[in-house]
C-alpha positions as CSV (number, residue, x, y, z in Angstrom):
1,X,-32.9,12.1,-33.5
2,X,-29.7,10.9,-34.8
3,X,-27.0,9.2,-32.7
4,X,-24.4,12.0,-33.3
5,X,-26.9,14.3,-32.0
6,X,-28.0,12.2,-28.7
7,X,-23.8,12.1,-28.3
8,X,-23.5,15.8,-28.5
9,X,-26.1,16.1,-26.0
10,X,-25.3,13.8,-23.6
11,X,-21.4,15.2,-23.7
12,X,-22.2,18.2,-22.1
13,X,-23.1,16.3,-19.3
14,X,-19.5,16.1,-16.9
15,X,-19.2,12.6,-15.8
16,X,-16.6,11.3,-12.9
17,X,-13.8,8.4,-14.1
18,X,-13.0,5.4,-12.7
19,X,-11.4,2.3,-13.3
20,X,-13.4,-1.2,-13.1
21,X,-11.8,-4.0,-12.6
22,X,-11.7,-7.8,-11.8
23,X,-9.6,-11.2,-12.3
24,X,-10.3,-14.0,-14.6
25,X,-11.5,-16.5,-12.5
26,X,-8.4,-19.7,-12.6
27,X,-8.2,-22.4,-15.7
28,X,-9.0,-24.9,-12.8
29,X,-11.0,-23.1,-10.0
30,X,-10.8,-27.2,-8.4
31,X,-7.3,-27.2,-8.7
32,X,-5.5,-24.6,-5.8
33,X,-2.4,-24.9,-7.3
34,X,-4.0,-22.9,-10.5
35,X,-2.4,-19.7,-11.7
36,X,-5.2,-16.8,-10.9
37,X,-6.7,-15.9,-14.0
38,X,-5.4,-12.5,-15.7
39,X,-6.5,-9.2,-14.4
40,X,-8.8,-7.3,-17.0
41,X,-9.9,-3.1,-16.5
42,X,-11.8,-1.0,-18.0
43,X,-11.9,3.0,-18.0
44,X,-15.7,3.8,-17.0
45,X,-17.7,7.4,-16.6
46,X,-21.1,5.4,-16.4
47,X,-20.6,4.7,-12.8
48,X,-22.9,5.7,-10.0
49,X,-24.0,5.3,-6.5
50,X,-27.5,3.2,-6.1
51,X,-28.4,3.0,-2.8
52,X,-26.7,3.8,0.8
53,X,-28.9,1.0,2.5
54,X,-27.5,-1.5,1.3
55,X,-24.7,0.0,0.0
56,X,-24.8,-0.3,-4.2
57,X,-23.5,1.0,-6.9
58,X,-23.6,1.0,-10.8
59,X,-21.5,0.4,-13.8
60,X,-23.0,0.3,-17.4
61,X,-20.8,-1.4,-19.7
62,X,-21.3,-2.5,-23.4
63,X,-22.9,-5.5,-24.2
64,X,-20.1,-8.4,-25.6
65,X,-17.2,-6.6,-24.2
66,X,-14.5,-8.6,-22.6
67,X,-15.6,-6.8,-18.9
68,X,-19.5,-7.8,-19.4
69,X,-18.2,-11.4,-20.4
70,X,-16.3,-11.7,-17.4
71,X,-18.8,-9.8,-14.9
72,X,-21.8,-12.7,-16.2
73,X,-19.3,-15.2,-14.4
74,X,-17.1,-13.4,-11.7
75,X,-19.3,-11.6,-9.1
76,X,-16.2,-9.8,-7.4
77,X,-15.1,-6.8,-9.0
78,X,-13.5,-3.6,-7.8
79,X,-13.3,0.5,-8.8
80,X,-10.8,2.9,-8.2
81,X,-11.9,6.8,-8.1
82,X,-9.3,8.6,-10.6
83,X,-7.6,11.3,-9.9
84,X,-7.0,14.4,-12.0
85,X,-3.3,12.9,-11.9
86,X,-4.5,9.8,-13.6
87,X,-5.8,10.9,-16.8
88,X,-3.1,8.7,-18.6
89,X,-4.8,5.3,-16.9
90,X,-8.4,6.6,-18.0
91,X,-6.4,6.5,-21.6
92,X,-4.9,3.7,-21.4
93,X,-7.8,1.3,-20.2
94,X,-10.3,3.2,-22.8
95,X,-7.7,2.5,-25.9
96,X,-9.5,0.4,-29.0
97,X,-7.7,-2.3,-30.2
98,X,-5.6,-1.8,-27.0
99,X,-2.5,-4.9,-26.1
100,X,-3.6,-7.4,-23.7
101,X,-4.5,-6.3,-20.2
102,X,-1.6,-8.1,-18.7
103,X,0.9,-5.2,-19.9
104,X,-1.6,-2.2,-19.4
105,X,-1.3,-3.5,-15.8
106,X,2.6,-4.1,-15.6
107,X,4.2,-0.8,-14.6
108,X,0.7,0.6,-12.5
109,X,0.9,1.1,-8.8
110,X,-1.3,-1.8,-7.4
111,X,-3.2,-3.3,-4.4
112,X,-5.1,-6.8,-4.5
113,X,-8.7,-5.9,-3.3
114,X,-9.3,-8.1,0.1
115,X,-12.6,-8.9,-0.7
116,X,-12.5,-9.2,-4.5
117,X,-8.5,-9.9,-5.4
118,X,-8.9,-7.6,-8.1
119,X,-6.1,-5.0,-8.4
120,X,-7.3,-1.3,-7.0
121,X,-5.0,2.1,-8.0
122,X,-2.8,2.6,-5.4
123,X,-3.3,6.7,-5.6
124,X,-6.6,7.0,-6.5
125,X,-9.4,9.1,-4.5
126,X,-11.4,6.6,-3.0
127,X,-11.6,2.8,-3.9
128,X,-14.9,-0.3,-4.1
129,X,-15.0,-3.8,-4.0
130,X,-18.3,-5.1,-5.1
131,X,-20.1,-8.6,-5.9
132,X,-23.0,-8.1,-8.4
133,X,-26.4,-8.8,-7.5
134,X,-27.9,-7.9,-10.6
135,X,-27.0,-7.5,-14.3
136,X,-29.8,-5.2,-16.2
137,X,-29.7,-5.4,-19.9
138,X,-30.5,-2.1,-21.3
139,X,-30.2,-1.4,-25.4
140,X,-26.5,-2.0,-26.2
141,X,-25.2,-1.9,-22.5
142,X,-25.4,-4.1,-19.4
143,X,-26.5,-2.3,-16.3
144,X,-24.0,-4.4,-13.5
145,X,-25.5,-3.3,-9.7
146,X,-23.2,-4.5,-7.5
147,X,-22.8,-4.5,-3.4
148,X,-20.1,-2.6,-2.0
149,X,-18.0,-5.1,0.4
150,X,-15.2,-2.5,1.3
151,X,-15.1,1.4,0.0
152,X,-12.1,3.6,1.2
153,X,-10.8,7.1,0.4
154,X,-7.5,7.3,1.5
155,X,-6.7,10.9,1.1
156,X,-4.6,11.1,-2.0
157,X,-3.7,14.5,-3.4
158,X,-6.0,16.2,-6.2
159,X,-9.1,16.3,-7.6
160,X,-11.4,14.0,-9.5
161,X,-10.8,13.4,-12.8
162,X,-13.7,14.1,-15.1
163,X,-15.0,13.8,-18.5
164,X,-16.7,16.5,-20.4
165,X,-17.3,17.2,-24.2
166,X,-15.5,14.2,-25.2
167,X,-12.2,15.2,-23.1
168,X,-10.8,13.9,-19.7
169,X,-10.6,17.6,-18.0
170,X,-9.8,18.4,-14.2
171,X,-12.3,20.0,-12.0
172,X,-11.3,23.6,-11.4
């Protein structure tokens, strides 16, 4: 089996989109009077629910990438749910050779996770905040399992926004 045809397969299975994210831990985490670190996302559809009691979830992301460097030393991150709506976020955190994370933040509609600090999509469907309890390797991905803290669905309008045959599409 060749890895174009393992991707053709596994694209005709309809996957839900979220955006992880977490902050850079400070320069100077001694020093109070540190800036926060920067805010880093990525666009996920590898993202699942583990286990109601206790409450975990899962987030597979490749091995090296800037989010599995930063998850093997922050333990608080966050996901927000997209919404059919948010297709353009989905592209804009899933970009290669994307500009820094700092402007792909700048003009998004944001609120600081209480538990983790890490900025959560104001709109989306339902948001996490999570602190890993245990990082699986598994081929050229990390398996992060992390504890939900807080989860919330506020009611926004739409559906999910999903990911089939290579294309974000809405469900309907």
């Amino acid at each position: 089996m060749s890895n174009d045809e393992f991707r053709a397969a596994m694209s005709r299975l309809a996957a839900g989109v979220v955006l992880v994210t977490a902050q850079e831990p400070p320069l100077d985490p001694d020093d109070p009077g540190a800036p926060a670190g920067e805010d880093v996302g990525m666009t996920a559809t590898a993202f699942l629910s583990v286990s109601l009691d206790p409450p975990l979830v899962l987030v597979s992301v490749r091995e090296g990438s800037r989010m599995d460097d930063l998850l093997a030393e922050q333990p608080l991150w966050a996901v927000s749910v997209l919404t059919d709506s948010q297709r353009h976020i989905a592209g804009r955190f899933a970009m290669k050779g994307r500009i820094s994370d700092r402007l792909l933040f700048a003009d998004l509609p944001v609120t600081r996770g209480e538990a983790s600090d890490a900025p959560l999509i104001t709109d989306a469907l339902a948001t996490l905040e999570c602190r890993t309890e245990q990082r699986v390797p598994a081929g050229d991905h990390t398996l992060v399992i992390g504890r939900v803290l807080t989860a919330r669905a506020p009611g926004a309008d739409g559906g999910p926004l999903t990911y089939f045959r290579g294309r974000y599409r809405n469900l309907g």
